[in-house]
C-alpha positions as CSV (number, residue, x, y, z in Angstrom):
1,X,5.6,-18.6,-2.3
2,X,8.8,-19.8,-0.9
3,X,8.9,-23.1,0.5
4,X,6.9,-24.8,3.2
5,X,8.4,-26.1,6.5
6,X,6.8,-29.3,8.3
7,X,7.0,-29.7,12.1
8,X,8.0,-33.0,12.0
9,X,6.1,-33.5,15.2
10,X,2.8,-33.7,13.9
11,X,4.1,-35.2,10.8
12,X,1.7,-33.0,8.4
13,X,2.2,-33.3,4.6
14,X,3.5,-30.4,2.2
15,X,-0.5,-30.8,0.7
16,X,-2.4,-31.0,3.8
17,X,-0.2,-27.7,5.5
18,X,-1.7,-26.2,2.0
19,X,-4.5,-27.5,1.9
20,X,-5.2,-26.3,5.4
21,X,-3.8,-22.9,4.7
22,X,-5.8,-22.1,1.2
23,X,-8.6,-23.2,3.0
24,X,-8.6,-20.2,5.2
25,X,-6.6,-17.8,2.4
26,X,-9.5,-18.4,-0.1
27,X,-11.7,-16.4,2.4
28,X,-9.3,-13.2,2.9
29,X,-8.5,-10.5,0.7
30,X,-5.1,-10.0,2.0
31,X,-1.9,-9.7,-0.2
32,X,-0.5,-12.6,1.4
33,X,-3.9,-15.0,1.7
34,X,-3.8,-14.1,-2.2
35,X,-0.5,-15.2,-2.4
36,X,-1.4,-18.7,-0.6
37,X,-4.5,-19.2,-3.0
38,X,-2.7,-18.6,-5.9
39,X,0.1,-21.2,-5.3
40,X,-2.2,-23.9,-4.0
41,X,-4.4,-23.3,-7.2
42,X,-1.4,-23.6,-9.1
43,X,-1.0,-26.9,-7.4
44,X,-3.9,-27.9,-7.7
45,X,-4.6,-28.4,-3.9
46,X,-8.3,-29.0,-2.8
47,X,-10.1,-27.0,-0.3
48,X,-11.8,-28.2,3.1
49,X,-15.3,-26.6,3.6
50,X,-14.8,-24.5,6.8
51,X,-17.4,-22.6,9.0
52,X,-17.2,-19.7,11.1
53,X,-14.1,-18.0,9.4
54,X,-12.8,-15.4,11.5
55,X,-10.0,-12.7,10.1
56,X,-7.7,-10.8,13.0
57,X,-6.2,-7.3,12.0
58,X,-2.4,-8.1,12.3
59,X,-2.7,-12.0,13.3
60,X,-4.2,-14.3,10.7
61,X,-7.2,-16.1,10.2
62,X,-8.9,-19.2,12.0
63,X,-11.9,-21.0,11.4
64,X,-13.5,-24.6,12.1
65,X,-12.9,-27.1,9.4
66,X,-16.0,-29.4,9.3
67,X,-14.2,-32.4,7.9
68,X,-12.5,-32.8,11.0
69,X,-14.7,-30.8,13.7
70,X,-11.3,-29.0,15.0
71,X,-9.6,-25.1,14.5
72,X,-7.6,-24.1,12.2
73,X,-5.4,-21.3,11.5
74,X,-3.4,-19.1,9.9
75,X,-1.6,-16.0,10.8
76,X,1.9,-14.6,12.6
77,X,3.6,-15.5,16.0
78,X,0.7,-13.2,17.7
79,X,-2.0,-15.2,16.3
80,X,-0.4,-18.2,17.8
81,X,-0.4,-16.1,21.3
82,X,-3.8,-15.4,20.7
83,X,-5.0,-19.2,20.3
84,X,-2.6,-20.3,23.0
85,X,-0.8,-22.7,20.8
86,X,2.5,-23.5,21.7
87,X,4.9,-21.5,20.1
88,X,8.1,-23.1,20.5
89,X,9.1,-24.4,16.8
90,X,7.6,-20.6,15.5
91,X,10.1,-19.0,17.8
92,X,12.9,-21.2,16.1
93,X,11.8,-20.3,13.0
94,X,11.8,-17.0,13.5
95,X,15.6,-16.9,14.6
96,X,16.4,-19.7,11.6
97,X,17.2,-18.2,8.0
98,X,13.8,-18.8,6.8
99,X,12.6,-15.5,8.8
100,X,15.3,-13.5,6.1
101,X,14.2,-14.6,3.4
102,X,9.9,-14.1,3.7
103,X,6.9,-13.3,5.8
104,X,6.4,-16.8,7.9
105,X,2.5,-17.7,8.1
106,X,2.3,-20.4,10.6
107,X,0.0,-22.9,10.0
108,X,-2.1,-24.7,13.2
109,X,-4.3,-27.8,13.4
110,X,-6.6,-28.7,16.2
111,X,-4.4,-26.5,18.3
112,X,-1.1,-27.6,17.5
113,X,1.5,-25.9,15.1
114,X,2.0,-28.5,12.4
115,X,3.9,-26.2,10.0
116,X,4.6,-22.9,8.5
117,X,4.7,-20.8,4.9
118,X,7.6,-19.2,3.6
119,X,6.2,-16.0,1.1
120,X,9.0,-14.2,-0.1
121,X,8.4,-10.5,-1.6
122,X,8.9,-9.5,-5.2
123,X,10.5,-6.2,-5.6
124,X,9.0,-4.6,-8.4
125,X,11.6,-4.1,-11.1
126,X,10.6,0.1,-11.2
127,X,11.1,0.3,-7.5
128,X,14.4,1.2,-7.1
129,X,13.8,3.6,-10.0
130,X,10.5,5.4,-8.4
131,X,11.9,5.6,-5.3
132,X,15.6,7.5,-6.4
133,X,12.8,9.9,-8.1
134,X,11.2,10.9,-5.3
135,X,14.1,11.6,-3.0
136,X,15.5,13.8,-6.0
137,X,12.2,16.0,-6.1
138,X,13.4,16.0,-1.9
139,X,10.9,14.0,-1.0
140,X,11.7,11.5,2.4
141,X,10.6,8.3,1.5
142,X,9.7,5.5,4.5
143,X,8.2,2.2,4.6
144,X,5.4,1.3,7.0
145,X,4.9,-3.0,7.4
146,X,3.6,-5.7,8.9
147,X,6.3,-7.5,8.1
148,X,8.9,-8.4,10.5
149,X,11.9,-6.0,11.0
150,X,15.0,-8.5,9.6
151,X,12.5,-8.6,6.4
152,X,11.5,-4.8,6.4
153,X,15.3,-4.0,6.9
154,X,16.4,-6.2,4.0
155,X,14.2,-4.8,1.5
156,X,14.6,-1.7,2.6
157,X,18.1,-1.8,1.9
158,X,17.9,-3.1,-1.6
159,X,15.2,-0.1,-2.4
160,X,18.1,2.3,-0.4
161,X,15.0,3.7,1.7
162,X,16.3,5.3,5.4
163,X,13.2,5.1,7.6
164,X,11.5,1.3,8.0
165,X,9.0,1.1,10.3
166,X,7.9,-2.7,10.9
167,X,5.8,-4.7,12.9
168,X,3.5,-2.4,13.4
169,X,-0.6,-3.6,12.9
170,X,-3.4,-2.5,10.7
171,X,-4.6,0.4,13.2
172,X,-1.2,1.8,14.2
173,X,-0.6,2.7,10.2
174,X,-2.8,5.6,10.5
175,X,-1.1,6.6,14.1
176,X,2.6,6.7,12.3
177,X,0.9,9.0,10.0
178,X,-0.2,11.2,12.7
179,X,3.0,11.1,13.7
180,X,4.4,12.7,11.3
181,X,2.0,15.1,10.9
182,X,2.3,16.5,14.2
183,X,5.9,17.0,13.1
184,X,5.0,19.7,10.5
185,X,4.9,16.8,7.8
186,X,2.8,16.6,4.9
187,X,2.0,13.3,4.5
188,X,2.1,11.1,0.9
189,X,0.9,7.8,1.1
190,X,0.4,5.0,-1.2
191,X,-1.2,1.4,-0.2
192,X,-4.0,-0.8,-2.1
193,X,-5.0,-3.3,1.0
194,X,-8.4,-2.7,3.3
195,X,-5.6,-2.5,6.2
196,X,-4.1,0.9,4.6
197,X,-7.7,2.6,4.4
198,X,-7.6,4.5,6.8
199,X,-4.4,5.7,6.7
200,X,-5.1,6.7,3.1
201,X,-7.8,8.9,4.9
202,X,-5.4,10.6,7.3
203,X,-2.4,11.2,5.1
204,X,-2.5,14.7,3.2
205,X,-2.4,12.4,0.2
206,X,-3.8,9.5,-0.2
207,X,-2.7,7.2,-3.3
208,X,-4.7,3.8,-4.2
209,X,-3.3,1.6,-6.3
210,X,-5.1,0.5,-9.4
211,X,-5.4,-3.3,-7.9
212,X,-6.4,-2.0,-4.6
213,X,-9.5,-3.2,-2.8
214,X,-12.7,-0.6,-3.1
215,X,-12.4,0.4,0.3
216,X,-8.9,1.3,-0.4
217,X,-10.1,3.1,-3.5
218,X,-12.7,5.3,-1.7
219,X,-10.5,6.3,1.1
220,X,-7.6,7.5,-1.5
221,X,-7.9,11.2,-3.1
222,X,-5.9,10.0,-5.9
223,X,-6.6,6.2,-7.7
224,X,-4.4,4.8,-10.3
225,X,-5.8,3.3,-13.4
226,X,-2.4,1.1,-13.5
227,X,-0.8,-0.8,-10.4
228,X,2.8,0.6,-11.4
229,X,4.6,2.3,-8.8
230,X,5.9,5.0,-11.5
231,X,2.4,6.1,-11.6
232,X,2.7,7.4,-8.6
233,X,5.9,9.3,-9.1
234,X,4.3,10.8,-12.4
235,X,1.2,11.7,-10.8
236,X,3.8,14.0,-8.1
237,X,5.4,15.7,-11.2
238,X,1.8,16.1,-13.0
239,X,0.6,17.8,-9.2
240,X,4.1,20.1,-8.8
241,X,3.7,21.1,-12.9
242,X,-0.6,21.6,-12.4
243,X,-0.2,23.8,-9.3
244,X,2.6,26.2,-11.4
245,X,0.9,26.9,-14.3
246,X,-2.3,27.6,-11.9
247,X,0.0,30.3,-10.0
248,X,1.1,31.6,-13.8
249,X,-2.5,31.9,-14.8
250,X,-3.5,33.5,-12.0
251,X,-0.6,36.1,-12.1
252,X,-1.4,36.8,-15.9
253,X,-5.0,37.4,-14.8
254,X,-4.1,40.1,-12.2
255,X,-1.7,41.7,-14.5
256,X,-4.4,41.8,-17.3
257,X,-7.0,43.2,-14.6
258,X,-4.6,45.6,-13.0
259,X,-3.2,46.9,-16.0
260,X,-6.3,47.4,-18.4
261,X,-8.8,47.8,-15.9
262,X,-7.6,51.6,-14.6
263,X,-6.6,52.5,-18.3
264,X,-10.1,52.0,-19.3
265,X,-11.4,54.1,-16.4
266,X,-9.0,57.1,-16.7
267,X,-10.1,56.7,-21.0
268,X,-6.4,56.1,-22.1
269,X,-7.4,52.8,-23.1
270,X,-10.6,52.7,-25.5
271,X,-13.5,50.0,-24.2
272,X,-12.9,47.9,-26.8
273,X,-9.0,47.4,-26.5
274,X,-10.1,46.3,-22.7
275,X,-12.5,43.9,-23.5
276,X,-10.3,42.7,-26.5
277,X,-7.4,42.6,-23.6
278,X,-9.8,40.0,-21.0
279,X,-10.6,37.9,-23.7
280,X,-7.1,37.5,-24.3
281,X,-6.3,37.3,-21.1
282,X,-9.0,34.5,-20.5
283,X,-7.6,32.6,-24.0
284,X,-3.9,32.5,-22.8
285,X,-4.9,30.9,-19.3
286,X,-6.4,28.0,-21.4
287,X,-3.8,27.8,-23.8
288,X,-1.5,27.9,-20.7
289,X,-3.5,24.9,-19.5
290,X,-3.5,22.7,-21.9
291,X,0.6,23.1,-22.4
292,X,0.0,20.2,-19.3
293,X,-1.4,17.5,-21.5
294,X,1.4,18.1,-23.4
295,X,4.0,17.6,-20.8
């Protein structure tokens, strides 16, 4: 968490934009509803009992609070289109500094935009590190978000990553992966929200994190006991080192077969020296396995 901006319109306390706000985060699994509980827990900030929650792919979340029999919400600029609340001081904030600096949640009250959330990401310290690994095994690395484009774009170029694509909502995830595909691409990616499930399921690859939600973890191929990012770029090596000494093993098994094999028929080679020479070959492709553990 940032900071949090009143609209000095409405006159709403820091507390009651977070008490609002928790109220609705508590209810979401969402990285950045997490984010909102968390703080206001650390706060200490009590909750509103709230019926019929609601939770918008790409906008936010709304629901009644019964304390005061009115909506309330929480969620982006198009969430605020969606409710048809007047989106004047968002569209301000949004070209103020704040908008650099974090995702903006904007907060609304009986219909009217009383304030907004600053949540400023936390690029993980192995990032940078991870990411200059991949492009050295010549990998093209790109960032698909949610997030706005100044904040994609200024992460982005901290992390030295070429392709940010921003903005775009839960469902179009999966269609930038098809994208790409239809381009000849084969397709890595990496995510631990519900949001990124199904583009875990159309990638070539799919890579849950170990913190990821279980719909997350059943859609990915590969799941990480550890939420660290260099995980990810050990578990490329580990794939890249697997599939060679599968093509060694295999060539040592035709060479044994194609060598012994018509010796034994044409009696050059006794019976027993052949089956002495398939055991081998059958010992070195384990031995040749297990040199992977090692690694």
């Amino acid at each position: 968490m940032k900071k949090i901006v009143v609209n000095r319109k409405y006159k709403f306390p820091d507390d009651k934009i977070l008490k609002i706000a928790s109220s609705l985060a508590n209810n979401s699994e969402h990285p950045l509803s997490k984010a909102v509980s968390g703080y206001a827990q650390e706060k200490k900030i009590q909750t509103t009992v709230i019926s019929d929650f609601k939770e918008l792919k790409g906008k936010g979340l709304t629901a009644k609070c019964q304390e005061h029999k009115v909506i309330i919400a929480l969620g982006n600029i198009k969430l605020l289109s969606e409710l048809k609340v007047n989106a004047d001081f968002a569209k301000v904030a949004i070209n103020s500094s704040d908008s650099g600096i974090g995702t903006l949640l904007f907060v609304v009250h009986d219909k009217n935009l009383v304030g907004y959330i600053v949540i400023a990401d936390k690029i993980r310290d192995e990032s940078k590190k991870v990411i200059s690994g991949l492009k050295k095994l010549g990998l093209f690395v790109a960032m698909i978000t949610g997030d706005n484009q100044k904040i994609a774009n200024a992460v982005a170029n901290e992390l030295k990553i070429d392709n940010v694509i921003a903005e775009v909502l839960p469902s179009e995830k999966s269609a930038e992966v098809k994208k790409l595909q239809k381009h000849g691409e084969k397709v890595v990616f990496v995510g631990d929200g519900i949001n990124d499930a199904p583009s875990l399921v159309q990638a070539d690859l799919g890579i849950a994190m170990g913190n990821a939600t279980d719909i997350a973890k059943e859609a990915g191929q590969i799941i990480l006991v550890q939420s660290d990012l260099e995980k990810v770029y050990e578990a490329i090596i580990l794939s890249h080192k697997t599939f060679g000494t599968i093509k060694q093993n295999l060539f040592w098994a035709f060479f044994y077969n194609v060598i012994a094999i018509p010796l034994a028929i044409s009696g050059i080679l006794s019976p027993v020296i052949a089956a002495g020479a398939m055991v081998f070959s059958s010992v070195s492709v384990v031995l040749n396995s297990l040199r992977i553990s090692k690694k």
